[in-house]
C-alpha positions in Angstrom: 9.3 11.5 -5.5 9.5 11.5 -1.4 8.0 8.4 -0.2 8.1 6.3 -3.5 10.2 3.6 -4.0 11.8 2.1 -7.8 12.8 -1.5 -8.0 13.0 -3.3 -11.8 12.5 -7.1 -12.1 12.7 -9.2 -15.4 10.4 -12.0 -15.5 12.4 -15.2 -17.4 10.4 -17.0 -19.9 9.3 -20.5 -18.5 11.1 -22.0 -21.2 14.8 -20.3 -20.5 14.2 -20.6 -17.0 13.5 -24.6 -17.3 17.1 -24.7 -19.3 18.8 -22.3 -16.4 17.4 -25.1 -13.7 18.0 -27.9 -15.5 21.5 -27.1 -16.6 22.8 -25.9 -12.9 21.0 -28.5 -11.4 18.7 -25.7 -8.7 16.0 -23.1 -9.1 17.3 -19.8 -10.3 14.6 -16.9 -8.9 13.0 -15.1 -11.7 13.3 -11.4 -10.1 16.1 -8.9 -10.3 15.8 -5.8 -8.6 17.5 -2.4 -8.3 16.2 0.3 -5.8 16.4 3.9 -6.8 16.7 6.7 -4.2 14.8 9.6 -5.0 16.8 12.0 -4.2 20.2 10.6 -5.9 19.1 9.0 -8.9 23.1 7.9 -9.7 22.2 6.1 -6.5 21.4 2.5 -7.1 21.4 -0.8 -4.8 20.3 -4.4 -6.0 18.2 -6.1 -3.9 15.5 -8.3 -3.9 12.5 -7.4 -5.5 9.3 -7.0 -2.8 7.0 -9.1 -5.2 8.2 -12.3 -6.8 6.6 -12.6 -10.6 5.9 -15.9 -11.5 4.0 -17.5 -14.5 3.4 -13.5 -16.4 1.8 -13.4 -19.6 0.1 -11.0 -21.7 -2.7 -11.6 -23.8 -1.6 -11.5 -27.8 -3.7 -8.9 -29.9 -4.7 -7.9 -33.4 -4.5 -4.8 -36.1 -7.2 -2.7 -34.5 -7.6 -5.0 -31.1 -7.6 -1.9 -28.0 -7.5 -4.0 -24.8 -5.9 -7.0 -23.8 -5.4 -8.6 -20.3 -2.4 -9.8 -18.2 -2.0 -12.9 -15.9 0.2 -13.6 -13.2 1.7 -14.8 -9.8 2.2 -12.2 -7.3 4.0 -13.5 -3.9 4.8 -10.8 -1.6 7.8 -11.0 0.4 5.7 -8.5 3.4 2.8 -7.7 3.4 2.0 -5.5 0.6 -1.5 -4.3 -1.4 -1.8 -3.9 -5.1 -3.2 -0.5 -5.9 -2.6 -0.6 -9.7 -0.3 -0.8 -12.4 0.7 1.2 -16.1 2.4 0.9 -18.8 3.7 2.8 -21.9 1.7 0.1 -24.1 -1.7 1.6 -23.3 -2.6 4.8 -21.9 -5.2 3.2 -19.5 -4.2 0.3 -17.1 -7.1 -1.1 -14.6 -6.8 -4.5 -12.2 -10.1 -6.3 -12.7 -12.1 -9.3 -11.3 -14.4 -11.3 -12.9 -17.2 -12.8 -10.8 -20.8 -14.0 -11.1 -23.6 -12.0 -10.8 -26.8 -13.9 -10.7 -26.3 -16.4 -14.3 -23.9 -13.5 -16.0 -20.0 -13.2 -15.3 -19.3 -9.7 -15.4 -15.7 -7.7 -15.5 -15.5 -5.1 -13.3 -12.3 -2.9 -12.3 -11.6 -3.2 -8.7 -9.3 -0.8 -6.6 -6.5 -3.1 -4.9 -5.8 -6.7 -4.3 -4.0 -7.7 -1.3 -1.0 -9.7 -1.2 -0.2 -11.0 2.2 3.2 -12.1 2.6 4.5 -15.6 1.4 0.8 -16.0 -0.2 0.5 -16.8 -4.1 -2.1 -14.4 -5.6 -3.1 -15.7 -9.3 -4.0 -12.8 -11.6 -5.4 -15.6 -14.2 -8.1 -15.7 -17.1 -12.0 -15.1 -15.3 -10.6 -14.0 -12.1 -8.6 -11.0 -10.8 -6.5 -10.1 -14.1 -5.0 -6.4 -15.5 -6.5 -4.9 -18.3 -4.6 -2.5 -20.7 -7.0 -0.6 -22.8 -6.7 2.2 -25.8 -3.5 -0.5 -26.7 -1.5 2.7 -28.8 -0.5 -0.6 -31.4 -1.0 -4.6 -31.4 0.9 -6.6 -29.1 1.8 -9.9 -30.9 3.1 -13.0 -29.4 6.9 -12.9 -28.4 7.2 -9.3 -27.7 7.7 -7.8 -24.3 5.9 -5.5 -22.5 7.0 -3.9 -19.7 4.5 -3.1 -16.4 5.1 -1.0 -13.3 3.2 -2.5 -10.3 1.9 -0.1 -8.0 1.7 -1.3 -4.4 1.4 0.2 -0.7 2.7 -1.2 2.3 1.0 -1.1 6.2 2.6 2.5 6.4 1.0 4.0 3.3 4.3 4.0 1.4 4.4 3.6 -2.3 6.4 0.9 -3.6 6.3 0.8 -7.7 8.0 -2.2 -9.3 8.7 -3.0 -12.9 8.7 -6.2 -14.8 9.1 -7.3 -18.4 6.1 -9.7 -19.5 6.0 -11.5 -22.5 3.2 -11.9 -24.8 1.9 -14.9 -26.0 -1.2 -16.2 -27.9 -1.8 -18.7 -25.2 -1.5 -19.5 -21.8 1.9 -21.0 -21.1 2.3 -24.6 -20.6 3.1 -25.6 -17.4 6.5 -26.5 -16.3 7.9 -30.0 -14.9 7.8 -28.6 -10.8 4.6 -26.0 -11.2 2.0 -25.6 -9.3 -0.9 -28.1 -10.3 -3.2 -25.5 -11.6 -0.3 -24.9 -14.6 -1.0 -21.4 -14.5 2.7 -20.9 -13.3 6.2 -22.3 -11.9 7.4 -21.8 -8.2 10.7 -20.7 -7.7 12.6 -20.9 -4.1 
């Protein structure tokens, strides 16, 4: 596609990435990426990815269960806007806020987030989160799931990056380093 750029970027388990730190003795960055040229796909370049995942977790579902959400740390490396994602695991993929209206918190889908450069954006449990809905089978913890994030930069241009997310029953723990909300780890 003219004008759309592929990267790929694996998100490390808090866990493994603790033992990687700990055993060289530095932060390891969670992010791989390789950039695809559209026109040669044989072409292929590693570079950073434009979004650094941090903390990603998908919500563990049930037999039957059709939507689940997904939480995360976005920080852009340039500016950058967040105009969706998808994945193969459902055939519908919306970002969504949660906010107060009045005395009821109500979900609604929202149609970008922006993610100025160098600025943590949470993507956390009642506030901005993605939903996958019409889930084609359960997700149960420890399986991976992978997303491609859809984002736009000042010139219009379509970046989409994937990432691999695990599942989990529960928000993970947070990590000796982390932010103090828990809600993920900071790598630089």
């Amino acid at each position: 596609m003219r004008g759309v750029r592929r990267v790929s970027a694996v998100v490390v388990r808090p866990v493994v990435m603790g033992l990687l730190m700990a055993s060289a003795g530095l932060l390891v960055p969670c992010s791989v990426a390789r950039a695809h040229d559209g026109h040669h796909p044989e072409a292929s370049a590693t570079e950073a990815a434009p979004v650094l995942v941090q903390g990603a977790w998908i919500r563990a579902t049930v037999p039957g269960q059709t939507a689940t959400g997904g939480f995360m740390t976005l920080r852009a490396q340039r500016d950058l806007t967040l105009v969706g994602f998808r994945s193969p695991a459902a055939p519908h993929a919306e970002l969504h806020e949660m906010a107060m209206d009045g005395d009821v918190m109500r979900m609604r889908a929202v149609a970008q987030l922006p993610l100025p450069a160098g600025k943590d954006v949470a993507l956390r449990p009642g506030g901005h989160h993605l939903m996958l809905m019409g889930l084609t089978q359960a997700l149960p913890a420890g399986q991976d799931v992978t997303l491609e994030l859809l984002l736009k930069d000042a010139q219009g241009k379509t970046v989409v990056q994937s990432v691999k997310v695990p599942v989990s029953g529960k928000m993970p723990a947070p990590q000796p380093g982390g932010a103090s909300d828990g809600a993920h780890m900071h790598h630089h």
